[in-house]
C-alpha positions as CSV (number, residue, x, y, z in Angstrom):
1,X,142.4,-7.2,62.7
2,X,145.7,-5.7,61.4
3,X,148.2,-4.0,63.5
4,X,148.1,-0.3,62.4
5,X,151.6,0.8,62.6
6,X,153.5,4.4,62.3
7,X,157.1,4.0,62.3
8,X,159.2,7.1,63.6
9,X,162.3,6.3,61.4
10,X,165.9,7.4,60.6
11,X,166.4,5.1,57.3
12,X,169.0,3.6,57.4
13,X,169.8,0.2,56.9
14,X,168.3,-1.8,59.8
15,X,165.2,0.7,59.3
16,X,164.9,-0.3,55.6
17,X,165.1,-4.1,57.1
18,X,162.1,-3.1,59.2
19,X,160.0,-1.2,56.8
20,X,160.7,-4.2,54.6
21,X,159.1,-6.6,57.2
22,X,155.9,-4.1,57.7
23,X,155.5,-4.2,53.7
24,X,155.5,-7.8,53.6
25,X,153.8,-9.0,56.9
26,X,150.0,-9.8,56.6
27,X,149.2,-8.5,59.6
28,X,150.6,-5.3,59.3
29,X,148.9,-2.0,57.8
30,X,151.9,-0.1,57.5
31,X,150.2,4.1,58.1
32,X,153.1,6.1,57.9
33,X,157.0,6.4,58.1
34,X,157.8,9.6,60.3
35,X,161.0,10.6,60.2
36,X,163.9,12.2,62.2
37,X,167.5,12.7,62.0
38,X,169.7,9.7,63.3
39,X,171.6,7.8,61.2
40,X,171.2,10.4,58.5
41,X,170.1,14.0,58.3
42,X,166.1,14.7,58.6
43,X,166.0,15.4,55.2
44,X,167.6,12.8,54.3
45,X,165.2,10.5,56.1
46,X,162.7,11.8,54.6
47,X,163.6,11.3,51.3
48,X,164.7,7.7,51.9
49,X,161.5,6.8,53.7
50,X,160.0,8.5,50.3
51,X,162.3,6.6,47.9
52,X,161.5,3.0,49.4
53,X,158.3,3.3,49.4
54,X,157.6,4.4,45.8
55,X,160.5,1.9,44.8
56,X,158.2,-0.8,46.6
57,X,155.1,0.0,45.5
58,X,153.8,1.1,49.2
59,X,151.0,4.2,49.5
60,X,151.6,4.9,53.3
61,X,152.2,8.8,54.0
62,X,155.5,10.2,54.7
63,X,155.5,12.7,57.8
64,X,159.0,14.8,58.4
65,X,159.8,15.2,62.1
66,X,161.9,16.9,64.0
67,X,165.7,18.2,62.9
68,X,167.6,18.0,65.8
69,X,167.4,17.1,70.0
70,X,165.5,19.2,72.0
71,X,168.1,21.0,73.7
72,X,171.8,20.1,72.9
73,X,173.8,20.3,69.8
74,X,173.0,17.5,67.2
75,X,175.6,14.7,66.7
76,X,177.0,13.7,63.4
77,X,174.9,11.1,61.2
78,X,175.8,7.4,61.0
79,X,177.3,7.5,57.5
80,X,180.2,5.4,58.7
81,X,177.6,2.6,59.9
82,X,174.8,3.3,57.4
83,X,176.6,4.6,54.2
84,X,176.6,8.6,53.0
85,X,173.0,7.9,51.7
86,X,171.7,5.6,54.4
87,X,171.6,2.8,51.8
88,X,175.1,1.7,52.0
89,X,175.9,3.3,48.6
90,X,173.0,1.4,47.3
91,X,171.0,3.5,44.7
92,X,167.5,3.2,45.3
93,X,165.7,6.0,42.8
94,X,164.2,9.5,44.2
95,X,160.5,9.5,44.7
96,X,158.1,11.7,42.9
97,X,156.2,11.7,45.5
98,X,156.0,14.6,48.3
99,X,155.6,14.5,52.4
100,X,152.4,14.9,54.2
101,X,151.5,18.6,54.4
102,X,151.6,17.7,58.6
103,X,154.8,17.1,60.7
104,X,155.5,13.9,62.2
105,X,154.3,14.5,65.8
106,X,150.7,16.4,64.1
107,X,150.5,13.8,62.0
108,X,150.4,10.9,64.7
109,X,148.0,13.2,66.6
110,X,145.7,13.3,64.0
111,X,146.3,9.4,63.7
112,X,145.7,8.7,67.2
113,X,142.0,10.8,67.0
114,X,141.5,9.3,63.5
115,X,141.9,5.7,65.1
116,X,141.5,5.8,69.0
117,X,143.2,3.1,70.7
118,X,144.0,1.4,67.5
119,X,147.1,2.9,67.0
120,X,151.2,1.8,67.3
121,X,153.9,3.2,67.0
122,X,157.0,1.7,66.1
123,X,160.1,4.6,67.1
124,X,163.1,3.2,65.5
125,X,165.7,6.3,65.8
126,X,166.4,9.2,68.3
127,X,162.8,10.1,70.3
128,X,162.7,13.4,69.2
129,X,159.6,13.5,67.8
130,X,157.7,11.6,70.1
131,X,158.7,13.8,73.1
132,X,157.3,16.6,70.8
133,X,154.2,14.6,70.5
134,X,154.5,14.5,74.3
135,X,154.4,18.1,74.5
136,X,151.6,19.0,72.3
137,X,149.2,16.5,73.5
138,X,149.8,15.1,76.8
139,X,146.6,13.1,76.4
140,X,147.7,10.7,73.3
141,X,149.3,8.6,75.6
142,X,145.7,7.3,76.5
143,X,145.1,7.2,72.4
144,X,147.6,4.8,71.0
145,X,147.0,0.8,71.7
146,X,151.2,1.0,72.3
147,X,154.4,2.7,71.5
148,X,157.5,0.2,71.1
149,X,161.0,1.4,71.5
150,X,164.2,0.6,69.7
151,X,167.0,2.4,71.6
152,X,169.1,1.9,74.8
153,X,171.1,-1.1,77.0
154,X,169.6,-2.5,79.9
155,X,171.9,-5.1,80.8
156,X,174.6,-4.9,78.1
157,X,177.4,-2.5,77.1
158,X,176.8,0.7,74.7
159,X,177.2,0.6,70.7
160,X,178.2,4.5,70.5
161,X,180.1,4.7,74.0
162,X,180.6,1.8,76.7
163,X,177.4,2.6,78.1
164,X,175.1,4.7,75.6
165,X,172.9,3.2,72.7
166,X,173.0,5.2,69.4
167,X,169.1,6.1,69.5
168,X,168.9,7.6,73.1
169,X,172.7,8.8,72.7
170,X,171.5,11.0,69.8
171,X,168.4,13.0,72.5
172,X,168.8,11.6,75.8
173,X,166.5,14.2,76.8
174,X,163.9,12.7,74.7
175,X,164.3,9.2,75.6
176,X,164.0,10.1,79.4
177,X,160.8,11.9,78.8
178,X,159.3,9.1,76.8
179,X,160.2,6.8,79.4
180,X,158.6,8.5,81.8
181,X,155.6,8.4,80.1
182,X,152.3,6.6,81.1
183,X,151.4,5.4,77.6
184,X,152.0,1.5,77.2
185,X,155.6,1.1,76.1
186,X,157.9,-2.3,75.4
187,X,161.7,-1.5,75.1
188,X,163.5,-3.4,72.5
189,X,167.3,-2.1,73.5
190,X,170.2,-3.8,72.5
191,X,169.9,-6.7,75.0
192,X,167.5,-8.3,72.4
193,X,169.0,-7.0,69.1
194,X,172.5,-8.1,70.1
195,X,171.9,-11.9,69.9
196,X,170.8,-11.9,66.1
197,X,173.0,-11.5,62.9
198,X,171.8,-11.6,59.8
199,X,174.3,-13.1,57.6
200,X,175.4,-12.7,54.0
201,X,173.8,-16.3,53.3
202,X,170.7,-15.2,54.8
203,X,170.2,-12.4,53.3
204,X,170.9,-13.5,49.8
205,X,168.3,-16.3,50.5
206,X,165.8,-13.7,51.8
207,X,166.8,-11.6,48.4
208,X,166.2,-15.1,46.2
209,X,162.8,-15.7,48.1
210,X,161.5,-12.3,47.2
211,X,163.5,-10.4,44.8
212,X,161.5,-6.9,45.0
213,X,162.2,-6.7,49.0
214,X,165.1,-8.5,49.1
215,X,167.8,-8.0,46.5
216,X,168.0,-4.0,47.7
217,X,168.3,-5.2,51.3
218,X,170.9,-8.4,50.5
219,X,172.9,-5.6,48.5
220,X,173.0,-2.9,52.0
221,X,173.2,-5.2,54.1
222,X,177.0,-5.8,52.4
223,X,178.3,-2.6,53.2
224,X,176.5,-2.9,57.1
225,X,178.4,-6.0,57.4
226,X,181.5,-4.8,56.6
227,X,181.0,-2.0,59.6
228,X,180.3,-5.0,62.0
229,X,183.3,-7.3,60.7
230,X,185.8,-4.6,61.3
231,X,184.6,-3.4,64.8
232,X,182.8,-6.2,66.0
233,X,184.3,-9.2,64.7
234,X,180.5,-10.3,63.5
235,X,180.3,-12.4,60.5
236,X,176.5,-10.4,59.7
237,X,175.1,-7.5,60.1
238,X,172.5,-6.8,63.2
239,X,168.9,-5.9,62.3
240,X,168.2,-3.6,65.3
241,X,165.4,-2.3,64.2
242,X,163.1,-5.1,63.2
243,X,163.0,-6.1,66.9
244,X,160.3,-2.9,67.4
245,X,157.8,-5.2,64.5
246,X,158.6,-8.7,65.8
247,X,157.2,-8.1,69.2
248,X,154.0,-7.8,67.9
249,X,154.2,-10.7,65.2
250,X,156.7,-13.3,67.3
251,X,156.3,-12.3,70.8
252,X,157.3,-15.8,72.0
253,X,161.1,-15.1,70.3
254,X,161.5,-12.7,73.3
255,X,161.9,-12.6,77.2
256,X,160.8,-9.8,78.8
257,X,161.5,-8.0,82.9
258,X,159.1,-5.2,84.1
259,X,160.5,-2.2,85.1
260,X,160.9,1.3,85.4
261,X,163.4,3.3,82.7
262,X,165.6,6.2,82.7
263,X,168.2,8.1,80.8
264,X,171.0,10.0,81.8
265,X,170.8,13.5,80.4
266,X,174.2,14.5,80.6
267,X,178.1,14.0,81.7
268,X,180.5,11.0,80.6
269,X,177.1,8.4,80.9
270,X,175.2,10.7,78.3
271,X,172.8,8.1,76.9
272,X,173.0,5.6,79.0
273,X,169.7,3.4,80.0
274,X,169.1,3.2,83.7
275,X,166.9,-0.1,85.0
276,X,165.1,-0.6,88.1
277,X,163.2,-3.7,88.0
278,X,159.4,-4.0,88.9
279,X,158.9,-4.8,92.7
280,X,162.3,-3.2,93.9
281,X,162.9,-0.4,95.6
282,X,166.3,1.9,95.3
283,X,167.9,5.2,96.4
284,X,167.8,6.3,93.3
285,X,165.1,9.5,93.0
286,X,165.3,9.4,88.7
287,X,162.9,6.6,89.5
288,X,160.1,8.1,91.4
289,X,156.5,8.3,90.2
290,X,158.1,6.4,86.9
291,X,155.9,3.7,85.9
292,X,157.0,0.2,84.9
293,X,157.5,-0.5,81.1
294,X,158.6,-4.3,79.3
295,X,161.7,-4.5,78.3
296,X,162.7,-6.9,76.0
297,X,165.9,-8.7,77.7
298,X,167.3,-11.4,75.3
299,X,165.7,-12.8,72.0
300,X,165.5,-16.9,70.6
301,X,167.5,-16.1,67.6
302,X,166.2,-19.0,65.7
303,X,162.6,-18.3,66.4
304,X,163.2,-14.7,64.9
305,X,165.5,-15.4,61.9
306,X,162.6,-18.2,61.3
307,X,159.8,-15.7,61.6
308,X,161.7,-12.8,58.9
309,X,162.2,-15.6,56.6
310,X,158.7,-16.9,56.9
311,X,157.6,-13.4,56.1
312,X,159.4,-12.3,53.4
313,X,158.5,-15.7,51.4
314,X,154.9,-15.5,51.9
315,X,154.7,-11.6,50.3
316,X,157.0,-13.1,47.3
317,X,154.2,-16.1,47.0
């Protein structure tokens, strides 16, 4: 049976890498694309979730979430990373097409009752939504089959400050209270996104395997690899946000620790990802009554760059 997948999404780049994947993988039966401010505007998300679908041929629903954190000033977009359109200047046509008449956090609701237990959700950008989904209806964490996480930094340093991920910098109140959740949750943070680069050969190989998908993607994924060559020294561009797919399609590209997750809410370590691993015990009271989560610690980069190749070549066939 096919994974049915919602992805809570701030396209973007990566995103667009990932909603690429979903489109293409057999196994996937790509719902919805929520979205939510990040690395661009809400409404901007929304009309590039909108856009790539039409341009790609895709009927899933478009839901438009939430337009900024849940209680401190929103932060500016990503356009340095992502581009002033999210596309990295790439041009991919309007849609005709409108958003569901439901918001994002209704519309997984409705979902989650439509398909009990047979729902994921794939949150790519800042948690906003989902803690709103939280606060409507506490019981859909006993719904969904699983939520997977894109956001924070267990064991390695920060990409927005030396200790904050972008996704949980943008509503660390958000990302604490989906952590602290009892629904069945797998992190991907940047432990196991750092280790992969998709570089320019790669991606014009994955654009001259399957044009349709590909040649948009090869062409953004220029102007994200600039962004990584002149603060990062990377020869590639990272796909963060494929990671949140993969572990259902390629779990064995991953290692995973058990443990419990929190976020700090405020002060100089806004953002950052706190760990306490499964079976010990600290002074620390953000822990308590927290359940344990997977987090995804480091990544086969082979296995994975193997598996998105694979992929995309079998839709073009």
């Amino acid at each position: 049976m096919k994974h049915k997948i919602i992805i809570d999404t701030d396209p973007g780049i990566d995103d667009a890498m990932a909603i690429a994947y979903a489109v293409a993988h057999p196994d996937i039966e790509l719902l919805a694309l929520t979205t939510i401010f990040g690395n661009v505007r809400t409404h901007e998300a929304t009309r590039n979730a909108l856009a790539l679908l039409e341009h790609w041929g895709v009927a899933a629903d478009v839901a438009e979430g939430e337009t900024a954190p849940l209680s401190m000033p929103a932060n500016e977009p990503s356009y340095l990373v992502h581009g002033s359109n999210g596309f990295g200047e790439v041009d991919i046509p309007a849609s005709t097409r409108t958003k569901h008449a439901l918001d994002a956090a209704d519309y997984i609701i409705e979902a989650s009752k439509r398909y009990p237990g047979e729902i994921i959700v794939c949150a790519v950008g800042p948690l906003t939504n989902l803690a709103r989904l939280l606060e409507r209806d506490p019981d859909v964490v006993s719904r969904l089959k699983a939520v997977i996480v894109m956001g924070g930094a267990v064991h390695r340093k920060g990409n927005v400050t030396p200790v904050a991920e972008a996704n949980f910098w943008n509503d660390p109140d958000a990302a604490d209270a989906v952590l602290a959740a009892r629904w069945p949750l797998v992190l991907a943070p940047l432990d196991c996104t750092m280790p992969v680069v998709f570089t320019p050969d790669f991606m014009q190989s994955v654009a001259k395997e399957n044009p349709a998908l590909g040649t948009p993607l090869a062409a953004m994924a220029e102007f994200y690899a600039r962004f990584y060559r002149s603060h990062l020294g990377i020869g590639g561009c990272v796909p963060h946000d494929v990671m949140a797919l993969s572990w259902l399609t390629v779990p064995g590209a991953f290692r995973l620790q058990k443990g419990a997750l929190a976020v700090v809410t405020d002060g100089p370590a806004i953002g950052q990802t706190l760990f306490q691993p499964g079976g010990t015990q600290s002074r620390a009271r953000c822990f308590d009554g927290r359940p344990d989560h997977m987090v995804m610690v480091d990544t086969d980069p082979d296995m994975f760059l193997a598996d998105y190749m694979m992929v995309m070549t079998r839709h073009a066939g």
